[in-house]
Backbone as a ProteinNet text record, in pm:
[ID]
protein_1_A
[PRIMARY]
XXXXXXXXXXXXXXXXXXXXXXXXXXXXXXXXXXXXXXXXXXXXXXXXXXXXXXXXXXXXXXXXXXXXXXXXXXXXXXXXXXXXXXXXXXXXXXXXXXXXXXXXXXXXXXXXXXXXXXXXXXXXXXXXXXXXXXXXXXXXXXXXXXXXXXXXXXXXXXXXXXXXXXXXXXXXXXXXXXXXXXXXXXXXXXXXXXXXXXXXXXXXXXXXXXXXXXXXXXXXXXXXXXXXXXXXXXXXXXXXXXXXXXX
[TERTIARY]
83.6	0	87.1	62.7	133.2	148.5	200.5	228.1	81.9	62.1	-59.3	-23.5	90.3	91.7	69.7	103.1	47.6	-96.3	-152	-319.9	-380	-331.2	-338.8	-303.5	-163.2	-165.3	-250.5	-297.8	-393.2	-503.8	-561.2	-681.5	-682.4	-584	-560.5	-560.3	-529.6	-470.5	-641.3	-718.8	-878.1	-886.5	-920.8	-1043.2	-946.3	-915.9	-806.7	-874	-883.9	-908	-1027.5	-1143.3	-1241.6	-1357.4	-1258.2	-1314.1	-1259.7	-1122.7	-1088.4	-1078.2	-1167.2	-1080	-1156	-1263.6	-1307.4	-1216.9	-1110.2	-988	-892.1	-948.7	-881.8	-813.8	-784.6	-718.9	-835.1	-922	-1051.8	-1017.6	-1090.1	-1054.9	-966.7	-822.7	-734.1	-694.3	-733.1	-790.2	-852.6	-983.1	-1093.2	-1056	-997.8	-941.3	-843.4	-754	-587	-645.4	-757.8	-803.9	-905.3	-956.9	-1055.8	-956.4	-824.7	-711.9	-705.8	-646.1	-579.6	-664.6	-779.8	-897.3	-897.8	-923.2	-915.1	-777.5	-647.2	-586.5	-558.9	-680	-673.4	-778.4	-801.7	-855.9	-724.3	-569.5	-476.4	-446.1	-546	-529.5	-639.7	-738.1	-852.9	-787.3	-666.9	-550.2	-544.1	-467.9	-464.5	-565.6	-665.6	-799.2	-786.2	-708	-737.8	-626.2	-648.6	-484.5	-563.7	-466.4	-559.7	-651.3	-753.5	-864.1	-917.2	-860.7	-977.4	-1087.9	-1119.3	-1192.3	-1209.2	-1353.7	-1343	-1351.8	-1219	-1247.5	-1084.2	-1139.1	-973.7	-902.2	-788.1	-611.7	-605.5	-635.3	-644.6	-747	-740.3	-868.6	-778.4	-692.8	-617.1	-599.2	-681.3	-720.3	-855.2	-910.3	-1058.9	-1204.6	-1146.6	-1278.4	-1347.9	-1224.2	-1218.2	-1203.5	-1146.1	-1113.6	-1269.1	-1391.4	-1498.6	-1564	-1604	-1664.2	-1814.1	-1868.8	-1976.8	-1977	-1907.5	-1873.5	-1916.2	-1811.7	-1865.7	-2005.1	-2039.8	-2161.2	-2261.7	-2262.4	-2352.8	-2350.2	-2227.2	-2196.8	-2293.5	-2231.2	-2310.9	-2438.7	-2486.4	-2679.3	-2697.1	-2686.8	-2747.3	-2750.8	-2644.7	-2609.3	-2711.6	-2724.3	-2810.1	-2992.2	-2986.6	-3128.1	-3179	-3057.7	-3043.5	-3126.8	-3076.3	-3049.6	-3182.4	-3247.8	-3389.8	-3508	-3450.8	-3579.4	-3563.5	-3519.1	-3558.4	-3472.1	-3291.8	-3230.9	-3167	-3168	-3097.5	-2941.4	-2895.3	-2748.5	-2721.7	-2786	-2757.4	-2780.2	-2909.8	-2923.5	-2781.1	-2767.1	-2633.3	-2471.4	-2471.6	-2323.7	-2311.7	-2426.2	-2420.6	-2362.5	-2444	-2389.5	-2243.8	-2166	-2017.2	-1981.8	-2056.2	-2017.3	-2052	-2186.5	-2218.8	-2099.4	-2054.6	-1995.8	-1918.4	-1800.5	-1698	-1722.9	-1860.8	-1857.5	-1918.8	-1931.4	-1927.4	-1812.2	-1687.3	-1534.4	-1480.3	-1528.8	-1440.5	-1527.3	-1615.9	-1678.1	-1622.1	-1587.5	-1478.6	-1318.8	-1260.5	-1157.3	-1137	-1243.5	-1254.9	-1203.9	-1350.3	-1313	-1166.3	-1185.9	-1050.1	-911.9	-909.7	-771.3	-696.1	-832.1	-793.4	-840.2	-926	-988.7	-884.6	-907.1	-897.8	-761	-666.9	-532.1	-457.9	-535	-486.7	-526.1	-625.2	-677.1	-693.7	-550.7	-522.7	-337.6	-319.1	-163.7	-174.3	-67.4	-5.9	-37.7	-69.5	-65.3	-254.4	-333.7	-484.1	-531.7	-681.1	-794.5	-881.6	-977.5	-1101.6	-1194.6	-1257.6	-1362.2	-1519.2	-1542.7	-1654.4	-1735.6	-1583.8	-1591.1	-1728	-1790.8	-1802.8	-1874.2	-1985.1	-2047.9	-1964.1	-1840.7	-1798.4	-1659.7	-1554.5	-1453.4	-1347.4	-1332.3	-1224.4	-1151	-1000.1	-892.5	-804.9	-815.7	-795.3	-704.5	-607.7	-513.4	-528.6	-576.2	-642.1	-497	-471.2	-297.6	-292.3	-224.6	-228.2	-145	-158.1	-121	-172.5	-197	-303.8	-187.8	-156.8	-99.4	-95.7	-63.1	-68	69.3	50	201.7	150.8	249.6	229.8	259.9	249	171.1	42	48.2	-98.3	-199.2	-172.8	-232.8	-308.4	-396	-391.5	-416.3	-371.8	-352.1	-369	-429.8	-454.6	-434.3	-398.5	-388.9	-456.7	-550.9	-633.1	-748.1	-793.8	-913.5	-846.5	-827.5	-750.7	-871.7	-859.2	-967.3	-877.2	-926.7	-853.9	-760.4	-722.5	-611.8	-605.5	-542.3	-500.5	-630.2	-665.5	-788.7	-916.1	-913	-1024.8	-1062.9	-1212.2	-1257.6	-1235.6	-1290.8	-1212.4	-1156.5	-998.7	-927.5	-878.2	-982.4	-917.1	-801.6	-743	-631.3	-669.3	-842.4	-820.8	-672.6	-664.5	-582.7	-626.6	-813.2	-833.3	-883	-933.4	-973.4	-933.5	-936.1	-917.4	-827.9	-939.8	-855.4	-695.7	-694.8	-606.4	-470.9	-495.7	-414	-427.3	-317	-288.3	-191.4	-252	-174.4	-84.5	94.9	92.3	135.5	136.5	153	253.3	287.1	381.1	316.7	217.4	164	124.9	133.2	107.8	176.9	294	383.9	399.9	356.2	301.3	173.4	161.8	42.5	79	-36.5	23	86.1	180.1	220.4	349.5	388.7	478.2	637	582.9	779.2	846.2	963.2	1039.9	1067	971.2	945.9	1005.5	1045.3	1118.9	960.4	933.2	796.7	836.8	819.5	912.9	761.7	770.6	689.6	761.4	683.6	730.4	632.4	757	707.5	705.2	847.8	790.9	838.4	806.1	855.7	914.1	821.9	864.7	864.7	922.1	946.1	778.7	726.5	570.8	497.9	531.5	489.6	549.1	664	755.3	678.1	687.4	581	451.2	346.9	246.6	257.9	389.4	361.9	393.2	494.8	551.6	456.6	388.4	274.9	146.2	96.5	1.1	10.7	90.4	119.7	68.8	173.2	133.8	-13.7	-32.4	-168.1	-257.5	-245.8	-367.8	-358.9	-178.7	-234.5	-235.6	-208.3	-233.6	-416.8	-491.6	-629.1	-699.4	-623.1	-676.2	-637.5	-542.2	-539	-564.8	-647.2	-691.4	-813.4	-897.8	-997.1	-903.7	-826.5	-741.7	-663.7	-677.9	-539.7	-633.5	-770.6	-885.8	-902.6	-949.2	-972.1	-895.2	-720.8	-628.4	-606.2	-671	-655.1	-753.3	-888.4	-989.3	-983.7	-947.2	-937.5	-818.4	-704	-581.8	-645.7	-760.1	-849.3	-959.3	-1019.3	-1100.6	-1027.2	-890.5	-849.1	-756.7	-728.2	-670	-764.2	-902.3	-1031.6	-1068.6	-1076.8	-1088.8	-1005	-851.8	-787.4	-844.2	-835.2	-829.7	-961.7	-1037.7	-1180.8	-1153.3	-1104.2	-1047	-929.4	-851.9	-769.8	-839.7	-926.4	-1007.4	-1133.4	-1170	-1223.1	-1174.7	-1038.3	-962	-872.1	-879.8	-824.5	-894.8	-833.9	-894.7	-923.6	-1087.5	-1097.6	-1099.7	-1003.8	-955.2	-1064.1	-1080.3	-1188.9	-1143.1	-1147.6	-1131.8	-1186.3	-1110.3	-1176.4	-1232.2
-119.5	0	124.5	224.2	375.4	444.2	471.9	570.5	616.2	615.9	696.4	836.1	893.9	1007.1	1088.7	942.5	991.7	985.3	872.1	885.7	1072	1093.6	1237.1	1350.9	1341.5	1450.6	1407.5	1330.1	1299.9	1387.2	1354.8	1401.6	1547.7	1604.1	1748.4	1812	1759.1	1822.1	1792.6	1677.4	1664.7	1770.4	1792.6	1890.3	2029.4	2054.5	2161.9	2209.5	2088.3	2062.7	2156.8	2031.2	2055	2221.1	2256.2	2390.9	2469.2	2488.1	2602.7	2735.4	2849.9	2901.8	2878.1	2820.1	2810.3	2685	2668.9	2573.8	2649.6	2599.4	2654.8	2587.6	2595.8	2527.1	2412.2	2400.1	2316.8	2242.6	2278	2161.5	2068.4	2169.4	2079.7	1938.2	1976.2	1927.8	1782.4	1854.7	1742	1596.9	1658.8	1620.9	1526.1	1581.8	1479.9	1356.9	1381.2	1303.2	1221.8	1278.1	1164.4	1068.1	1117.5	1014.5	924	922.1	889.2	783.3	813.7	740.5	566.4	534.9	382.3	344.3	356.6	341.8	273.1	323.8	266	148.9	84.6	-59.3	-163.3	-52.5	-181.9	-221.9	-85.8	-80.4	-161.7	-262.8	-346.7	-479.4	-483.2	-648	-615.4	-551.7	-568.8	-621.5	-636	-682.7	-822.8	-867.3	-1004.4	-1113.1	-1070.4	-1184.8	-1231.5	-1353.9	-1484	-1451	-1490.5	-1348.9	-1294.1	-1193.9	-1113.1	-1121.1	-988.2	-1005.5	-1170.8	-1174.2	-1303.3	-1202.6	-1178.1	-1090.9	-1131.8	-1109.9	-1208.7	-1106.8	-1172.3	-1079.7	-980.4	-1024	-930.9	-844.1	-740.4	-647.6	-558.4	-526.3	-419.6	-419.6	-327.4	-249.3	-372.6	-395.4	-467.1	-397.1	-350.9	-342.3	-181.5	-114.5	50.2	75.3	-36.9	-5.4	-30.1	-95.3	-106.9	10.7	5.1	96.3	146.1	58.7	23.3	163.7	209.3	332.4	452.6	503.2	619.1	617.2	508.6	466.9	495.3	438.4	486	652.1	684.4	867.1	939.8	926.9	1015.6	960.4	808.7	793	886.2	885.6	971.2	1121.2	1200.6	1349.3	1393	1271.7	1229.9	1255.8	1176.9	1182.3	1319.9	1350.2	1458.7	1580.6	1595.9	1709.9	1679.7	1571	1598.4	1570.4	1571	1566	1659.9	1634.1	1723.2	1821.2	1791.4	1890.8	1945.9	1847.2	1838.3	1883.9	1819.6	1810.6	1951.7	2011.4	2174	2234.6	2189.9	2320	2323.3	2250.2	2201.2	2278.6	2186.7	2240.3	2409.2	2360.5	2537.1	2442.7	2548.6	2501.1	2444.4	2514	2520.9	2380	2400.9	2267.1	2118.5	2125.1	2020.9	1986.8	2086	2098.7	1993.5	2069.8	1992.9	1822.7	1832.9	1695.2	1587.7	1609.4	1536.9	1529.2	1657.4	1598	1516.8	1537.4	1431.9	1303.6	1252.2	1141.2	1085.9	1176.3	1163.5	1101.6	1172.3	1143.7	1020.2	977.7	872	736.5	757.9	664.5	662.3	807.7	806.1	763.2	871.4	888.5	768.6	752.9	650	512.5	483.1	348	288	397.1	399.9	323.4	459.8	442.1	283.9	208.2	102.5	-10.4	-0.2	-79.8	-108.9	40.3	3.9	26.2	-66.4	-73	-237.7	-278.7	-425.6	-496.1	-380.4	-402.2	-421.3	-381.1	-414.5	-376	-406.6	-359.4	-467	-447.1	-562.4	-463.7	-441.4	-287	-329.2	-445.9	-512	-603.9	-556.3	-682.2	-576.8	-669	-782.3	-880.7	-842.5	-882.6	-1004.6	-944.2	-1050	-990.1	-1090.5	-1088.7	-1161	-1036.9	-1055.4	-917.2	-953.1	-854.6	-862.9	-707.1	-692.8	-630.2	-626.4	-554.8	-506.6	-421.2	-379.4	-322.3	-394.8	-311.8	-389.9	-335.8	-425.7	-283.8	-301.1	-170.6	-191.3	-80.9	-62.5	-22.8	-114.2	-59.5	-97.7	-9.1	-11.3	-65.2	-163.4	-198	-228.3	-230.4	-247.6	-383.6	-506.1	-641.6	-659.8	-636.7	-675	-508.7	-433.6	-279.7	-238.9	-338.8	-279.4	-439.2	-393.3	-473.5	-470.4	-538.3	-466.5	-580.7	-565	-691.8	-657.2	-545.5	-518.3	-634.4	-715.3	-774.3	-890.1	-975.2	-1115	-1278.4	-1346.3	-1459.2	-1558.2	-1681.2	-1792.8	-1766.1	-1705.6	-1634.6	-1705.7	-1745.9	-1774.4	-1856.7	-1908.5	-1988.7	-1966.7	-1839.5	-1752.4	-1774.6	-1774.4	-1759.3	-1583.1	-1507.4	-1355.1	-1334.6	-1254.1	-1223.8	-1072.3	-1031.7	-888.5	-820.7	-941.3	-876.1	-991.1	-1104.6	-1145.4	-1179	-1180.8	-1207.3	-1307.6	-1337.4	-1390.1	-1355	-1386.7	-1318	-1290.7	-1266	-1225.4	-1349.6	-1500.4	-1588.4	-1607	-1609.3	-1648.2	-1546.4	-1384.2	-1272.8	-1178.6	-1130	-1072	-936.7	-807.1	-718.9	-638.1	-675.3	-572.1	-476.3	-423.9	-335	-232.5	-144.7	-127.7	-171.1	-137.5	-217.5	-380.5	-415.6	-548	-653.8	-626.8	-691.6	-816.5	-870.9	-1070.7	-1090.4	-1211.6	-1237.3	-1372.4	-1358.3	-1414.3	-1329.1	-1414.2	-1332.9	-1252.1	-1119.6	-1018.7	-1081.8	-1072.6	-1127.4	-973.4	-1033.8	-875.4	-882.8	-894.3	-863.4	-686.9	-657	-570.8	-470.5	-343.8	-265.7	-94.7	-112.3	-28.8	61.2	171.6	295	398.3	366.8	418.2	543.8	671	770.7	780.3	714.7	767.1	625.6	547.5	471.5	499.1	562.2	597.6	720.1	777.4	961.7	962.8	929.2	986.7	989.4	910.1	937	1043.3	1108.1	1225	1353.4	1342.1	1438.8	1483.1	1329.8	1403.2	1482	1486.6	1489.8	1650.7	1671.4	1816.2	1906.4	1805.5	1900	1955.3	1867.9	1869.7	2056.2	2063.9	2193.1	2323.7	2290.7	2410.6	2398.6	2283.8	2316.2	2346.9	2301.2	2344.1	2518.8	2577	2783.4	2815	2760.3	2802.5	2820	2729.4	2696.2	2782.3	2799.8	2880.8	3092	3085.4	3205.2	3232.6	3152.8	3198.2	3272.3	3340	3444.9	3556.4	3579	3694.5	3730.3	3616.2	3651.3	3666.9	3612.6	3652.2	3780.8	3814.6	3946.6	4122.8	4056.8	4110.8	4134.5	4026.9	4058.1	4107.6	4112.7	4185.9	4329.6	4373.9	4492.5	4556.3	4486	4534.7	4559.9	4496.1	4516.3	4615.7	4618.3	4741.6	4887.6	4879.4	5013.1	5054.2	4951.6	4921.6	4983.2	4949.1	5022.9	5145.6	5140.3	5282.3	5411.4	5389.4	5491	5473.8	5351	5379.6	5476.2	5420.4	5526.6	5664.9	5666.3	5834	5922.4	5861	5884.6	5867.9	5798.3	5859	5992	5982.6	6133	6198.7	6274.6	6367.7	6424	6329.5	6360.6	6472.3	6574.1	6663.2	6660.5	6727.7	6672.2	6808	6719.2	6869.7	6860.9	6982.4	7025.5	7086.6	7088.7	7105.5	7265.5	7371.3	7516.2	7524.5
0	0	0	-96.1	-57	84.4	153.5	252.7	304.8	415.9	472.2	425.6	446.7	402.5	229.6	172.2	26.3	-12.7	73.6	94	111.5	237	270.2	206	135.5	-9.6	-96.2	-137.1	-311.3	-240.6	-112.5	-82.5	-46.6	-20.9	-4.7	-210.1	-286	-413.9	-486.9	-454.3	-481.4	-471.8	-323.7	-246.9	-318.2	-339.6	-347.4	-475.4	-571	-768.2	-754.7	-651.5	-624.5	-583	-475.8	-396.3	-488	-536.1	-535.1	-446.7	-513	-390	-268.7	-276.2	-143.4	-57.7	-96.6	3.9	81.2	228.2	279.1	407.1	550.4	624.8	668.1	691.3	727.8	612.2	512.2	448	343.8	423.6	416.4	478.1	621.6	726.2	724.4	675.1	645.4	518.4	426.7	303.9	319.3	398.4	464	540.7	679.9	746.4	630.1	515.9	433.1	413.9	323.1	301.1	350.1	471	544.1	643.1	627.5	756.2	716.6	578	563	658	633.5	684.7	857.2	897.1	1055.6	1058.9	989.9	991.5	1073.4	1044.2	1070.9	1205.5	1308.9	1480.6	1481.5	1390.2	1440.9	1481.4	1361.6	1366.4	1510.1	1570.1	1724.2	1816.7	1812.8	1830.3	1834.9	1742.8	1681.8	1763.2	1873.5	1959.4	2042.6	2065.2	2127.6	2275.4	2301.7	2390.3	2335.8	2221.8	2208	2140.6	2066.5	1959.3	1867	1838.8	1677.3	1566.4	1539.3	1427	1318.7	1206.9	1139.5	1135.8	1159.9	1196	1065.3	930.9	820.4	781.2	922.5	904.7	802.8	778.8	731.4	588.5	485.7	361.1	364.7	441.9	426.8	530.2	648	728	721.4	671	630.8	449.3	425.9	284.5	218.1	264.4	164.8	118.8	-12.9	-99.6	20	79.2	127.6	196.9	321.9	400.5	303.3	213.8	130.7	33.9	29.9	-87.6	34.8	198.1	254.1	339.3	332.8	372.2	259.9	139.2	26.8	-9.1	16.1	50.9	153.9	249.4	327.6	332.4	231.8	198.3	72	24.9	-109.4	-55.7	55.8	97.6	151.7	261	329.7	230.2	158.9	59.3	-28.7	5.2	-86.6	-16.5	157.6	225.3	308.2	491.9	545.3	586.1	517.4	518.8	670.1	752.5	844.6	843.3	749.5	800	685.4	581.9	547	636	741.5	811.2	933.7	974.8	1093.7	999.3	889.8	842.6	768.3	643.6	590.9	437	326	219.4	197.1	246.7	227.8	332.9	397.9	506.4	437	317.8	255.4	176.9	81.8	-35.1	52.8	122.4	197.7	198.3	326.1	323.2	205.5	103.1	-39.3	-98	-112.2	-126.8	-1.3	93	170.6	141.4	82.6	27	-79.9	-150.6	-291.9	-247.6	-161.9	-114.3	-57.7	90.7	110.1	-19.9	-93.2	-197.7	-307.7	-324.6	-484.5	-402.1	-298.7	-242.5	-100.6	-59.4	48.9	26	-48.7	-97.2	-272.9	-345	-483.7	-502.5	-408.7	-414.4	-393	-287	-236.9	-334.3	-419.4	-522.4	-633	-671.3	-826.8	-785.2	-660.1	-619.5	-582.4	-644.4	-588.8	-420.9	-333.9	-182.3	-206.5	-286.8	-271.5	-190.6	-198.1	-91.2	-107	-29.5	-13.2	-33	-182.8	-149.6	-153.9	-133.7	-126.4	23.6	96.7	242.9	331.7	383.3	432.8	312.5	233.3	179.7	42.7	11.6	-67.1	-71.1	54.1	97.7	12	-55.8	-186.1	-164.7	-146.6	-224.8	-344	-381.6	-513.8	-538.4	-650	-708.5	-846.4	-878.3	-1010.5	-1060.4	-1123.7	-1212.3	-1328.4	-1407.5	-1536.5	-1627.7	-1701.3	-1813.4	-1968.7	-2055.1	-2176.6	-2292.3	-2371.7	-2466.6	-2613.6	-2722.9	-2894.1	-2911.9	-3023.8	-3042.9	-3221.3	-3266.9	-3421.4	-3419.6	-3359.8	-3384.3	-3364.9	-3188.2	-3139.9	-3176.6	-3212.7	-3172.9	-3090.7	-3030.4	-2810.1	-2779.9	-2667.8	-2567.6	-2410.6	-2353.8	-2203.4	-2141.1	-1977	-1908	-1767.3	-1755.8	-1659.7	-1625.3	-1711.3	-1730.8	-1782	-1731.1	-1809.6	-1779.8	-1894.7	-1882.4	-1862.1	-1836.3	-1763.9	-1706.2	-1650.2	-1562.2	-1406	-1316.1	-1219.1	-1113	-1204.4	-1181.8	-1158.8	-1205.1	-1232.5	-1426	-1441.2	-1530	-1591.1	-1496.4	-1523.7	-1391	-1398.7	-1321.6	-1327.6	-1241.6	-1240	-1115.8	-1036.6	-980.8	-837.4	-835.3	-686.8	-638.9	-482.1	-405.6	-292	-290.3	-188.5	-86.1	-2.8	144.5	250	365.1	496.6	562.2	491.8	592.8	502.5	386.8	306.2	291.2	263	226.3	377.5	377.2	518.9	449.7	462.2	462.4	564.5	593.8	670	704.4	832.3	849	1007	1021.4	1141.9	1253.6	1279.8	1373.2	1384.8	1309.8	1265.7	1159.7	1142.7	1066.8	994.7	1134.1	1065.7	1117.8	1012	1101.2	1194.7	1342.3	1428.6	1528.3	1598.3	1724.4	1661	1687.5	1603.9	1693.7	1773.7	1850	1807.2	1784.3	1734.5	1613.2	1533.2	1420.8	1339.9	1244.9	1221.9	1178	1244.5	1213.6	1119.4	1021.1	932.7	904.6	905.4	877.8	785.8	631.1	510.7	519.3	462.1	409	226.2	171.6	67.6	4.6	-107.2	-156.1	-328.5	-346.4	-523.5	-564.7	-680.8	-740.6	-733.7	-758.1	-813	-672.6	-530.3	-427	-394.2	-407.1	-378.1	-487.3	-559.1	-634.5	-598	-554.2	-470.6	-328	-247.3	-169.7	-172.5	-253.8	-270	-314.9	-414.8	-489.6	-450.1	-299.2	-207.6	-91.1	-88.6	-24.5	-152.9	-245.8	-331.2	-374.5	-476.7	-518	-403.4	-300.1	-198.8	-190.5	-204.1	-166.1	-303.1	-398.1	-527.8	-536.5	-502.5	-448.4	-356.2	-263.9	-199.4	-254.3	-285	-327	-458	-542.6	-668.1	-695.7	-575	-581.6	-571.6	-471.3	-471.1	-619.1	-722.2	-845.2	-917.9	-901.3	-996.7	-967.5	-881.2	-825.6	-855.1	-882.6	-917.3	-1008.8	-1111.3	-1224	-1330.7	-1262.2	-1320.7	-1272.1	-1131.5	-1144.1	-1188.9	-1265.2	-1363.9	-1475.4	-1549.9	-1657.3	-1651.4	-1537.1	-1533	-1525	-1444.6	-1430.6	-1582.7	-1627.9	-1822.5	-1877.9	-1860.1	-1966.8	-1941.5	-1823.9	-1757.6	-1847.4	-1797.5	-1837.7	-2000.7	-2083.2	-2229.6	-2242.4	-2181.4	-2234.3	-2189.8	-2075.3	-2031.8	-2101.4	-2176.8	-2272	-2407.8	-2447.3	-2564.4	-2603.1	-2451.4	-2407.5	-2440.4	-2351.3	-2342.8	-2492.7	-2618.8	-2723.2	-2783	-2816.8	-2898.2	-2994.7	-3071	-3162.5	-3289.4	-3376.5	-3460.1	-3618.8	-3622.4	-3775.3	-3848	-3985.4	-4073.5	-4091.4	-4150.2	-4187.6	-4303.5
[MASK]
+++++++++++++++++++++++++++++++++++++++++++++++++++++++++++++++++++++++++++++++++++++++++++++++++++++++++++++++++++++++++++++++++++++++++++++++++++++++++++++++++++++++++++++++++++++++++++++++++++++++++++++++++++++++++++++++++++++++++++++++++++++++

């Protein structure tokens, strides 16, 4: 899986796409924490030691990672908004807006991310406890002229194979807190910030685009009244020309 912290830039550079200039420290805020929130499914594995919880050791990109969570946030923003309008009257337009990109985020940035990466998600659990790795690549070649390996048939004992990995009891993702599965002993617990240039790119790029975002009413603003006070003078300088006649 990418970095929690690259979860948290994608979802800051969304909401950012998204608001414009209405982005600002809130929901940067809100945006980083959408990221970033699947992510703590991996403090449920702790749960799962002998005593506790009956719950399987591979809660982690399965019990937070399902589609199910944001599909039922935005039903209810969905309903909200065409009945009795509760949660506009509580947040405030701007407060809706918000919480529908952090619905977006949830899914693109903290769900999405983990499920078109090699490390997978389960975005269907509980109901049908399958993880997935959606990767493959799409390409033209002057033999085959496309070619894709996103969607593959007879594939790995699947009739169609789009990336399973299996379930909860079978695939175990982990993680610093949870390293093996089973008892950790002193297991080596490694907490990655960045792994690849393109995780290093989002992360750099998450700061700017967010004040580029936020300060683009002020450059709008700046730059229409550079145009009004431009027209201004021209029309006041076409006034002021004298106008010469002929004897």
């Amino acid at each position: 899986m990418p970095p929690t912290v690259v979860h948290a830039a994608l979802g800051v550079i969304l909401a950012a796409a998204a608001l414009g200039a209405a982005f600002d420290r809130r929901a940067a805020v809100v945006a980083g924490a959408a990221g970033a929130a699947p992510d703590l499914d991996a403090l449920l594995g702790l749960l799962a030691v002998p005593g506790g919880l009956p719950i399987p050791e591979s809660t982690h990109g399965a019990v937070l990672h399902t589609l199910f969570i944001p599909g039922l946030a935005a039903a209810v923003l969905y309903a909200d908004a065409r009945r009795d309008r509760r949660v506009v009257d509580h947040l405030g337009a701007a407060g809706v807006r918000l919480a529908w990109v952090a619905v977006v985020v949830y899914a693109a940035a903290g769900i999405g991310l983990d499920l078109l990466n090699v490390a997978t998600a389960n975005p269907f659990w509980p109901l049908h406890d399958q993880f997935y790795a959606f990767v493959g690549s799409i390409v033209f070649s002057n033999q085959e002229l496309f070619a894709q390996s996103y969607v593959q048939f007879g594939t790995e004992g699947y009739a169609v194979y789009v990336g399973q990995q299996g379930g909860t009891a079978e695939f175990f993702i982990p993680s610093p807190l949870n390293p093996v599965r089973g008892p950790n002993g002193n297991s080596e617990r490694i907490v990655d910030i960045v792994e690849s240039g393109w995780q290093l790119l989002v992360l750099a790029a998450a700061p700017l685009v967010g004040w580029l975002a936020a300060h683009s009413d002020a450059a709008s603003r700046t730059t229409a009244s550079s145009a009004d006070g431009a027209g201004s003078e021209a029309a006041g300088g076409s006034a002021s020309d004298p106008v010469s006649t002929d004897d």
